[in-house]
N, C-alpha and C positions, 0 to 999 in steps of 0.2 A: 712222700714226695709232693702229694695234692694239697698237704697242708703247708710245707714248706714257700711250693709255688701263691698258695691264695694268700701266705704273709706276704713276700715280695710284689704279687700283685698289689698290695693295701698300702705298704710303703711307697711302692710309685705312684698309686693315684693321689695318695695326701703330698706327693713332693711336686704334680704337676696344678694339683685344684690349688694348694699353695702359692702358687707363684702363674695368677691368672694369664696377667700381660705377658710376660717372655712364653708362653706356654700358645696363648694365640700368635702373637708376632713368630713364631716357631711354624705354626701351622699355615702359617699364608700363601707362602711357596704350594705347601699340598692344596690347595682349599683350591686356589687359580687355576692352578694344574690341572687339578682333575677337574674342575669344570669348564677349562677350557677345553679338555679330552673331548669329554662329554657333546659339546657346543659344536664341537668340529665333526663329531661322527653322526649326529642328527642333522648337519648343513650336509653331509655327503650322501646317508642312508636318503634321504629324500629326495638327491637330485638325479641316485641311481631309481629310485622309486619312481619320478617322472620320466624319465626319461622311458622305464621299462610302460609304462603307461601309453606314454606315446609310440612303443613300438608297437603296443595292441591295437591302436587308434588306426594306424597304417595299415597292420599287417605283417604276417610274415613272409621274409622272403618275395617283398611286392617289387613289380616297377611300376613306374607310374609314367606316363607318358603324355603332356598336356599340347595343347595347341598356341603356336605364337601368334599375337594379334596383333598386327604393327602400329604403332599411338601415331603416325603419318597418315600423308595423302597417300592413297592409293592408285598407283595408276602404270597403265601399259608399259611403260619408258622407263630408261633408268639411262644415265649418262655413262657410255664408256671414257676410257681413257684419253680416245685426242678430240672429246667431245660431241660425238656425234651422239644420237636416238637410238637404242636397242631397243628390242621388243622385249619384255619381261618375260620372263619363265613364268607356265600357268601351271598350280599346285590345283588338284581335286581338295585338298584340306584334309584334314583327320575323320574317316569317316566309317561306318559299319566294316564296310567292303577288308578296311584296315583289318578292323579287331576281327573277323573272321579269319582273315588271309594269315596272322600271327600267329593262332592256334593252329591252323591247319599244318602249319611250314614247319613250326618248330619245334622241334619231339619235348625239348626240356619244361616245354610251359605245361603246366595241368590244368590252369582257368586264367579267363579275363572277364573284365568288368566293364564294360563300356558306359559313361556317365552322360547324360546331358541335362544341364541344367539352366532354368529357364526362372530370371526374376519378376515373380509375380504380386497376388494378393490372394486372400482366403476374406471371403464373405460368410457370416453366418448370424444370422438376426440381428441387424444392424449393424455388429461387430465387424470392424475392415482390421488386418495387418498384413504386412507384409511378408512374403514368406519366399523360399526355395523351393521351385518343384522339379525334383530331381529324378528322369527317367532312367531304369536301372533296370538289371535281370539281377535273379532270385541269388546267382553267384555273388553279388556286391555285397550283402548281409552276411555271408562267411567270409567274405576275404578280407570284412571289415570288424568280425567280432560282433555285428550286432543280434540281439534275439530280441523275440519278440515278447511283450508279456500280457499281450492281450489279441487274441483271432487268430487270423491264417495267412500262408505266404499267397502271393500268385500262382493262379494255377497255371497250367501250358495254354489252355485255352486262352485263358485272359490274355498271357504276352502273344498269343501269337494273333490273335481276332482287334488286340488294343482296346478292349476291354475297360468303361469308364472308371477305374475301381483306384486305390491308394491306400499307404498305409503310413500312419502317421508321427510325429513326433508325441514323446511324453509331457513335452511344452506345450504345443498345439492342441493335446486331448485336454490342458489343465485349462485352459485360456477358454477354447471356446464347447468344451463337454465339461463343464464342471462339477455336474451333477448329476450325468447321464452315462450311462454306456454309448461310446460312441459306435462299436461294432454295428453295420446296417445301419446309418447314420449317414446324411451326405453332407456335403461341403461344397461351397460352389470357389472353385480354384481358378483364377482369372475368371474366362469366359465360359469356362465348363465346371460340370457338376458332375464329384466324383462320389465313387460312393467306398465309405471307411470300410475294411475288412481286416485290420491289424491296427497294433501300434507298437511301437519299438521300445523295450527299455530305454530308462531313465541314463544319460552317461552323462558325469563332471568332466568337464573340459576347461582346466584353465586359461586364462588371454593368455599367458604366456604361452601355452602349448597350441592353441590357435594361432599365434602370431608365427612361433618357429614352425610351426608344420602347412602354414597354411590352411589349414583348414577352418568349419566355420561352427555352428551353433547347430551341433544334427539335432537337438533338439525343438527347434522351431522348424526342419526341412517336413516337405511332403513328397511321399513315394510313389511312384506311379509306373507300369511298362516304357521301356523303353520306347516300341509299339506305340502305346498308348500317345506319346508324348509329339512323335514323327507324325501320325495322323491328326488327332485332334490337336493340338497345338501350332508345333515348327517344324519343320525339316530344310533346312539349311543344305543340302543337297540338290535341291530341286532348283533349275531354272523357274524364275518370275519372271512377271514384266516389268519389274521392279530396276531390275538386271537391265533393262532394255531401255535405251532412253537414246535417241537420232539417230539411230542404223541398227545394223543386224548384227554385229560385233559384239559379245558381250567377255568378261572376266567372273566368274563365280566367284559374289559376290563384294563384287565390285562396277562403282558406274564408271562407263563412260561412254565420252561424245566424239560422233567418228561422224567429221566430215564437214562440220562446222565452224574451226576454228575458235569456238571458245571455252576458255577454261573454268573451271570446277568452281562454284560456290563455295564458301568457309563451311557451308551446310556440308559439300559432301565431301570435303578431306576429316572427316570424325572414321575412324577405324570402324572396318562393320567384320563380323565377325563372319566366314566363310565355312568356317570347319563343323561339320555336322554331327560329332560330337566334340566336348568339353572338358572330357577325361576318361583316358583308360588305365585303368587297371591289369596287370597283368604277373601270375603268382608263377616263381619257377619253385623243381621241385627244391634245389639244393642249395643251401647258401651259397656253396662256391661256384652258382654257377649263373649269379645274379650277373656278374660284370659283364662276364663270356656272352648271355643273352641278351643284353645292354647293347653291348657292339654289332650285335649282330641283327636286333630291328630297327637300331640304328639305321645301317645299311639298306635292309629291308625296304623301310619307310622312305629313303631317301631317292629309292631305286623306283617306287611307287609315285612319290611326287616329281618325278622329275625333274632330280636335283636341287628341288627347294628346300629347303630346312627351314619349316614352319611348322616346326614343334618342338618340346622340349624331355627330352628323358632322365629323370632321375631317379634315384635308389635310394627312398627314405631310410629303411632300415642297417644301410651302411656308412650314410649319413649322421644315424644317430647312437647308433655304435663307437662310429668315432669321437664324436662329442662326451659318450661315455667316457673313452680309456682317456679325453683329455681331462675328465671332472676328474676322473678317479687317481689321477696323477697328481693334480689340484688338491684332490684333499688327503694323497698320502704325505705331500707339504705341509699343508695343515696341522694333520697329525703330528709328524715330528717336529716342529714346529713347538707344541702344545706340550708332546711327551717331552723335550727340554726343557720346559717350564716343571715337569715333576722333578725332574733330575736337580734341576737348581735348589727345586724346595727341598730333596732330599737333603743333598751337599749344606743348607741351610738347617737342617735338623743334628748335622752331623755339627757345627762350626760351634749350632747352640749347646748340644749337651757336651762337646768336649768344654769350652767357658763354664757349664755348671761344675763339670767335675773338680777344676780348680778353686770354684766356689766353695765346695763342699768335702773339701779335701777332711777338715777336720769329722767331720758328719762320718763319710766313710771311715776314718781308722776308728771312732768309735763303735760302729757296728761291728764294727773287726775283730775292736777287743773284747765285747761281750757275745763272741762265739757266731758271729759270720761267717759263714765262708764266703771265696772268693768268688763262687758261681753263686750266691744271694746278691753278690756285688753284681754280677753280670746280668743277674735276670733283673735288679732293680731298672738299671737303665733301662736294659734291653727294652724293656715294658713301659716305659716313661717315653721311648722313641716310637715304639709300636701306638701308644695310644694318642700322640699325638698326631700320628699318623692317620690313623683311622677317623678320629676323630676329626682331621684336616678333610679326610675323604669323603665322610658323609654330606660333611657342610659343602664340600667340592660338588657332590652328585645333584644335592639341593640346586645350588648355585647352577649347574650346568642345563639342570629343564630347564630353567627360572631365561636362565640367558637364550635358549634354543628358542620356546615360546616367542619370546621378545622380537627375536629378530625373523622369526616366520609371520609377527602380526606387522613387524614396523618395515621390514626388508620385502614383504610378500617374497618370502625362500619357504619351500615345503623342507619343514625340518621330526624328523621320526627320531625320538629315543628309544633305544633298545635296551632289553634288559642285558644285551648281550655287552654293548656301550656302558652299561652301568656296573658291571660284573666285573669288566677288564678293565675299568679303571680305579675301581674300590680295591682289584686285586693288586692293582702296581702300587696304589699309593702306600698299600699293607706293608707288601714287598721292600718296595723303596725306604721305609721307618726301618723296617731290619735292618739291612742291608748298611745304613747308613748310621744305625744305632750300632752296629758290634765295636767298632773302631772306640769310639766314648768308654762303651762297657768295658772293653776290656783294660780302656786307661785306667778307670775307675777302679778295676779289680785289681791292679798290679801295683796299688800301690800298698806302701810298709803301715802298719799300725801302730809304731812308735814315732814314727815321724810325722804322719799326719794328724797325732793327739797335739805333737808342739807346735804345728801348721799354725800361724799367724794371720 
């Protein structure tokens, strides 16, 4: 049988190496095919790849809750309806008091993250850049995935005394500790000098995942108690005199002039920012109960400001969920899409060896009469489809990195081949040569041996 079969293999490969050109034009259909398969499932595997990327960036299960700064003049008045002066509703802003009262109230959350973040500079022997000094508790490093890979977190002392201390990006250790341990090391951070006790793994962030998440470069940030930040820096909370400018009237933060009859400088309608923190974080336990808790400090918050809605609540992670099932819809288009393109090549393998078969009508009855059988006929094709097949499919696999590469350096698209992409589509195109070869083979076999010796 094994000897039978390696002659029939030998006849088909000499009748496909034979006849180079129709044997490639035969294979084109496969070759496209499957490396447009290929093409399409490393454009998908990566854009599920970032995306899951970016749901570890967020968090699981996060809301996130920011503050609205209004790019207007700010001021007491707001015009009703048949034009008179109303007094403006006063918002305390987004503040501690908040992210405590959240946890406290609502049994579903398990932590929050309160952020304030303050644009500064870092000085260190000459060296000036500009940087994030971002006050946070030691929950912000778990709900955001980060560890450390050098020192120690804060201790309770430190957040709770504000504690001069920080812990740094793997940007900032390369920049200005290049050749030093920076742990016990200081930094003088705007006007204060902190002193380094960590630093934060290294994490890839692409602008694209900056851009849709919002977020920024945690690698050039500095970390510091939130504590830390309220005393020795800002606290936005606090009445100033700043606040205070021709009477006793003031708006947390916000100017103005009571009793004077003149109006506001271009200097001060520039937005100043009131809310005493910049961003909360806040993790529920169950995914389905991100929405439910959504609504409900919604209300909370809104019940707290006094019906201002001067802030903004959103659900990254459902957010980017759904961006998921819309990619992943996108490239089960793709795919079929691509998988028609093998179907064609097959249908093409099949149009060419049925045309050989009449080509070689007389070929066949001579095998026939010196002691062929009919399944030598079947396996000759068979194997002449199959290997143009295969061989359509290797060059197709080639072809499909070759393409994926291409368009992840020229497209900036994170494109991942799998062997698993590689596997299933070397397997259809296999597939598809059978499949597409039995029809031929069997014309092939059924024909008479006396009739195709006087085949003309």
């Amino acid at each position: 049988m094994w000897e039978r079969l390696s002659a029939n293999f030998y006849v088909a490969f000499d009748a496909v190496i034979s006849n180079k050109l129709r044997s490639v034009l035969t294979a084109l259909g496969i070759i496209f095919g499957v490396g447009a398969v290929i093409a399409m499932l490393a454009i998908g595997n990566g854009a599920q790849q970032e995306i899951l990327e970016q749901i570890r960036l967020v968090g699981v299960n996060n809301i996130v809750i920011e503050p609205i700064i209004e790019q207007e003049e700010q001021d007491l008045t707001e015009s009703s309806g048949d034009g008179e002066k109303e007094k403006k509703k006063f918002s305390p802003g987004l503040t501690m008091r908040d992210a405590q009262a959240i946890i406290d109230i609502i049994p579903t959350i398990q932590e929050n993250s309160p952020e304030i973040i303050i644009d500064t500079y870092i000085i260190k022997r000459g060296i000036r850049r500009s940087t994030k000094l971002v006050g946070v508790t030691p929950t912000y490093f778990k709900l955001t995935n980060f560890n450390l890979s050098d020192g120690k977190m804060f201790t309770p002392e430190q957040i709770l005394l504000g504690s001069p201390v920080c812990i740094i990006g793997k940007a900032v250790m390369t920049k200005f500790f290049p050749t030093e341990d920076p742990i016990g090391k200081t930094i003088k951070c705007g006007r204060q000098w902190l002193e380094v006790i960590g630093v934060l793994e290294e994490r890839y962030i692409s602008e694209k995942s900056m851009e849709n998440l919002g977020i920024r470069n945690f690698n050039m940030d500095v970390y510091t108690p939130v504590q830390s930040i309220l005393i020795r820096y800002e606290n936005r909370d606090l009445v100033t005199g700043s606040m205070l400018t021709g009477g006793t009237g003031f708006s947390r933060g916000r100017r103005i002039i009571i009793g004077t009859g003149e109006e506001d400088s271009e200097e001060d309608k520039k937005a100043v920012n009131y809310h005493q923190i910049d961003r909360l974080t806040v993790q529920v336990e169950e995914t389905e109960q991100l929405q439910t808790t959504a609504e409900i400090i919604s209300r909370m918050l809104r019940r707290r400001h006094y019906d201002v809605v001067d802030y903004e609540i959103t659900i990254p992670e459902m957010l980017l969920k759904q961006q998921q099932r819309t990619k992943n819809i996108f490239n089960i288009v793709l795919g079929a899409i691509a998988g028609i393109s093998l179907v064609v090549g097959g249908i093409g393998i099949m149009n060419i060896m049925l045309a050989s078969v009449l080509e070689r009508i007389r070929e066949i009855g001579l095998r026939l009469a010196v002691g062929a059988k009919k399944i030598d006929i079947v396996q000759q094709f068979l194997l002449e489809a199959v290997m143009i097949s295969i061989t359509g499919g290797i060059i197709g696999v080639i072809l499909g990195v070759i393409m994926a590469i291409i368009i992840s350096n020229i497209a900036d698209i994170p494109t991942i081949v799998t062997a698993f992409s590689i596997i299933v589509s070397f397997g259809v195109a296999a597939t598809v040569g059978l499949i597409f070869g039995i029809t031929p083979a069997r014309r092939a076999a059924e024909q008479d041996p006396i009739t195709s010796l006087r085949y003309e």
